[in-house]
C-alpha positions as CSV (number, residue, x, y, z in Angstrom):
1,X,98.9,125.5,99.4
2,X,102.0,123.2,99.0
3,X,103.0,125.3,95.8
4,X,105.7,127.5,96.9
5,X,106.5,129.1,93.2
6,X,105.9,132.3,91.2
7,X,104.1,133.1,88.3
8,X,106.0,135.8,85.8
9,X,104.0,136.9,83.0
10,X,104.5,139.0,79.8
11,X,101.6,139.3,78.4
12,X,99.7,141.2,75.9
13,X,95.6,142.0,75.5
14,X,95.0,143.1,72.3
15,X,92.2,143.7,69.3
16,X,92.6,141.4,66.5
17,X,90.7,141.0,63.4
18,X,87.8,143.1,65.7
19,X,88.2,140.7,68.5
20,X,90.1,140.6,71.8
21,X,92.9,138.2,72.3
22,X,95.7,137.6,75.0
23,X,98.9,136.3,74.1
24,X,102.6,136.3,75.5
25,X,104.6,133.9,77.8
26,X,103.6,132.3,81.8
27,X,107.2,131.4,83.2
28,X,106.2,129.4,86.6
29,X,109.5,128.9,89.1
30,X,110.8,125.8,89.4
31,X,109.9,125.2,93.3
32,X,108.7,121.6,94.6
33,X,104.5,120.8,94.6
34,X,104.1,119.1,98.3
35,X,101.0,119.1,98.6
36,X,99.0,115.8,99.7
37,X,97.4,113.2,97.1
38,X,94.1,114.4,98.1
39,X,94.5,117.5,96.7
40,X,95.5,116.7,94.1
41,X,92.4,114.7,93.6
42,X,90.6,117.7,93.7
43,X,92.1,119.7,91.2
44,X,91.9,117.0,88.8
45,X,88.0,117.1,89.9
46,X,88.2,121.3,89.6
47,X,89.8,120.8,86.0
48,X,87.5,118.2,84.6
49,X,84.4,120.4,86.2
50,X,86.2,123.4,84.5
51,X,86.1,121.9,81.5
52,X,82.0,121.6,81.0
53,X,79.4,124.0,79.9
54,X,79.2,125.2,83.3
55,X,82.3,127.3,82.9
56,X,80.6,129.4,80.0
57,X,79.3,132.2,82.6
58,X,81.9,134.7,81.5
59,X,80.7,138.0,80.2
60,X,80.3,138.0,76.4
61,X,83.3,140.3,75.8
62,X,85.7,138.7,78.3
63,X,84.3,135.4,77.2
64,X,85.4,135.3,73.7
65,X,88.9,136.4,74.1
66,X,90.8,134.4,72.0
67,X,93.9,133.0,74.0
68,X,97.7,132.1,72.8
69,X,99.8,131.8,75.6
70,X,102.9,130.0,76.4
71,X,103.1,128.1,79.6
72,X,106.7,127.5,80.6
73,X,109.1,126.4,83.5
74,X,112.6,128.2,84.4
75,X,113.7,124.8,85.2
76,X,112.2,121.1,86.2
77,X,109.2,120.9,88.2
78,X,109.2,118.7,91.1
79,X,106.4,116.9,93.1
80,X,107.4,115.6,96.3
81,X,104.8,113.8,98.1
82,X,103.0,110.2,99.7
83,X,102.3,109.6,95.4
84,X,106.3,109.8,94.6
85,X,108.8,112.6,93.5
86,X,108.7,113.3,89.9
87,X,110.2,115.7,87.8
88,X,108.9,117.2,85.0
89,X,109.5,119.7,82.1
90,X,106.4,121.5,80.2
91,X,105.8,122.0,76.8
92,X,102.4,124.0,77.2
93,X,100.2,126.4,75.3
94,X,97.0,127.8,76.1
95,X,94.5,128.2,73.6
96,X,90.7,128.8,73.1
97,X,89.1,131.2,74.5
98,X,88.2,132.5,77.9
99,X,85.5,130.6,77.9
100,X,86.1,128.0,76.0
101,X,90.0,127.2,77.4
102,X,92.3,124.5,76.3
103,X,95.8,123.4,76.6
104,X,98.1,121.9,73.8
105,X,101.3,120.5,74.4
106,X,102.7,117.9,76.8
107,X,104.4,117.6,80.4
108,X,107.6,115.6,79.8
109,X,108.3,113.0,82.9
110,X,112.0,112.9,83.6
111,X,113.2,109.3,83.9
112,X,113.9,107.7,87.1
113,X,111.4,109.6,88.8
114,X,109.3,107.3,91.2
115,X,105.2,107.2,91.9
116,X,104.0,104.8,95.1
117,X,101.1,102.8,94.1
118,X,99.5,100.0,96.2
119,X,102.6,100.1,98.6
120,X,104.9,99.5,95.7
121,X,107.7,102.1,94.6
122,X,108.1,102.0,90.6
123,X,110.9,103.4,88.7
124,X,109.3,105.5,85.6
125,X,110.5,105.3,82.4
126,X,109.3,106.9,78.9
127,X,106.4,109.2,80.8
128,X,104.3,112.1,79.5
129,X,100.9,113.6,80.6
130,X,99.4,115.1,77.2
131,X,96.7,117.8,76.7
132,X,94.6,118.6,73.3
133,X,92.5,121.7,73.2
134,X,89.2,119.2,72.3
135,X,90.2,118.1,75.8
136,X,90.1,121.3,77.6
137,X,91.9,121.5,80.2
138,X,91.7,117.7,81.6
139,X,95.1,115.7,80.8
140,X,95.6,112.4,79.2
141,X,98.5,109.8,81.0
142,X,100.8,108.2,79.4
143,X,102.6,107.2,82.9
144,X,105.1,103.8,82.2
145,X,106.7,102.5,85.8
146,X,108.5,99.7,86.3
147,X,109.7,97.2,90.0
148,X,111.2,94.0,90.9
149,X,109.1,92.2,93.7
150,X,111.2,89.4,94.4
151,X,112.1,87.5,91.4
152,X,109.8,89.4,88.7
153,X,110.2,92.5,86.9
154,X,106.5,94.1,87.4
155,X,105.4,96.8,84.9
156,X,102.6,99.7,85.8
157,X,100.5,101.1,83.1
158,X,98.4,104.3,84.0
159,X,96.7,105.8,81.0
160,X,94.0,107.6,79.7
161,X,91.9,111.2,80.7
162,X,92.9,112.4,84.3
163,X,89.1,111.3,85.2
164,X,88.9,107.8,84.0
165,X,92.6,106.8,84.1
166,X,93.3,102.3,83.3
167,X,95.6,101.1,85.1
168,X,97.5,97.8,83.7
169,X,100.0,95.6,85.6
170,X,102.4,92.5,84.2
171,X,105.3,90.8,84.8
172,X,107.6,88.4,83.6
């Protein structure tokens, strides 16, 4: 819900080196995200959940298909809701194994985009959510915003992993 977008998919199971792998390209549409903060919220949770032992309950053979597959965008991808309206541009592979799933690569934040936080609208400026396959599939922030309130030029910091993000503010 609030992802009105299609997935196109070329991709390719195959044996290699006596083991199964799936490779190719994921192409997502370029359609706005509207759904609510909240829900967000939870797929953070459903990532960072997803990326414990708990998802090893995969058959043996499905399990240890190795994965190389590129995760792209036919255009930017938008989110438009009560957090702010970003765009953004992946550069995204997954990798692992069924199992065992990463992602490597980054999510480029277009400049100018604007996230709400404590009432306050910042501008954002030189912003990127990384992955690393040691990671999984949980995403690191690298999220720089910037407001005047008043007379002062505030600065908003949110980084670190998805679940335990730090949040920094200063001014002039």
């Amino acid at each position: 819900r609030g992802l009105r977008s299609e997935l196109n998919a070329d991709l390719t199971w195959r044996n290699q080196s006596g083991r199964a792998a799936l490779s190719g390209t994921a192409t997502i549409t370029a359609d706005p995200y509207t759904e609510p903060a909240t829900a967000m919220v939870r797929v953070v949770s459903a990532l960072t959940r997803a990326s414990s032992e708990e998802r090893r309950a995969l058959p043996h053979w499905l399990g240890d298909t190795m994965l190389d597959v590129t995760l792209q965008s036919n255009g930017v991808l938008t989110l438009e809701n009560s957090v702010g309206n970003v765009d953004m541009v992946p550069d995204l592979r997954l990798t692992g194994t069924m199992s065992d799933a990463g992602l490597a690569g980054s999510i480029a934040i277009v400049d100018d985009g604007r996230i709400r936080v404590s009432g306050r609208s910042y501008r954002l400026r030189e912003s990127s959510i990384v992955f690393t396959p040691e990671q999984g599939l949980v995403p690191r922030l690298n999220v720089f915003g910037e407001t005047r309130i008043g007379d002062y030029e505030v600065t908003l910091r949110l980084s670190g992993p998805a679940d335990a993000i730090e949040t920094s503010l200063s001014s002039n």
